[in-house]
C-alpha positions in Angstrom: 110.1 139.6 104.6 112.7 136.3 103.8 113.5 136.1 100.6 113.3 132.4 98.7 115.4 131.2 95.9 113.9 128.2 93.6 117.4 126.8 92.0 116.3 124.4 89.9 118.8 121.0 89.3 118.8 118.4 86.7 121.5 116.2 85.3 123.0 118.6 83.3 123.8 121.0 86.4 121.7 123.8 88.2 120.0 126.7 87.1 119.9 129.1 89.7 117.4 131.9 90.7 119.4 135.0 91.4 116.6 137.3 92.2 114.3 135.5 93.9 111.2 136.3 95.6 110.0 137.8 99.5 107.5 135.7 100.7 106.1 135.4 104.0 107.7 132.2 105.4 108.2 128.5 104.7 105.0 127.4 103.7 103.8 130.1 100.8 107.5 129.5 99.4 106.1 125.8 99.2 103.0 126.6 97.6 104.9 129.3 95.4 107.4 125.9 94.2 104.5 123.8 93.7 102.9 126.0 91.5 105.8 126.8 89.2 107.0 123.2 89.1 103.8 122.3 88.3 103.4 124.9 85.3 106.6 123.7 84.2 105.7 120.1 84.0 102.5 120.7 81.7 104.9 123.2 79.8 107.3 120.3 78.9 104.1 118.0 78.4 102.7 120.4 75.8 106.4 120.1 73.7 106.1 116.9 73.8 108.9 116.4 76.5 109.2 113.7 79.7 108.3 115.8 82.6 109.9 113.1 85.2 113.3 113.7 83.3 115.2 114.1 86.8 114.6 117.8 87.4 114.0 119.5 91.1 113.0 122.6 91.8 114.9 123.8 94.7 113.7 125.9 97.5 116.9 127.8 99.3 116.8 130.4 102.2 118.7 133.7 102.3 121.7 131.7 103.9 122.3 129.2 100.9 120.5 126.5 102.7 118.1 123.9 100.4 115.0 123.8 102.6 113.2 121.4 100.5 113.1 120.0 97.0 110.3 119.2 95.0 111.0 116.6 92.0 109.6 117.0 89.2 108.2 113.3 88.9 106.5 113.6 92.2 103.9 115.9 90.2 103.6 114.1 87.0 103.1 111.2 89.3 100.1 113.0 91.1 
């Protein structure tokens, strides 16, 4: 099974995922991102936080490659 990294980025720099996490392909690391990114935005709601503060949650294959990014203000938005 691949293995999927979620880096995420913000203004201050990037916070990267060193173990990540074998998933089946593309689209269940998606929903795997989505999921976290959203916990993390009702995380930084519940401390009082701005959830669309510039963060992205990066999804990154085996080879170093960003596949996708998901930005944080694209789910407080929705």
């Amino acid at each position: 099974m691949p293995v999927y990294y979620f880096h995420i980025h913000g203004r201050d720099g990037t916070i990267p995922d060193d173990e990540g996490s074998e998933l089946a392909d593309e689209d269940a690391a998606r929903d795997e991102a989505l999921t976290a990114v959203r916990e993390m935005v009702a995380d930084t709601i519940k401390r009082g936080g701005n959830p669309a503060d510039g963060r992205e949650l990066w999804i990154v294959d085996e080879s170093g490659t960003v596949l996708f990014a998901i930005p944080f203000d694209q789910i407080w938005g929705t």
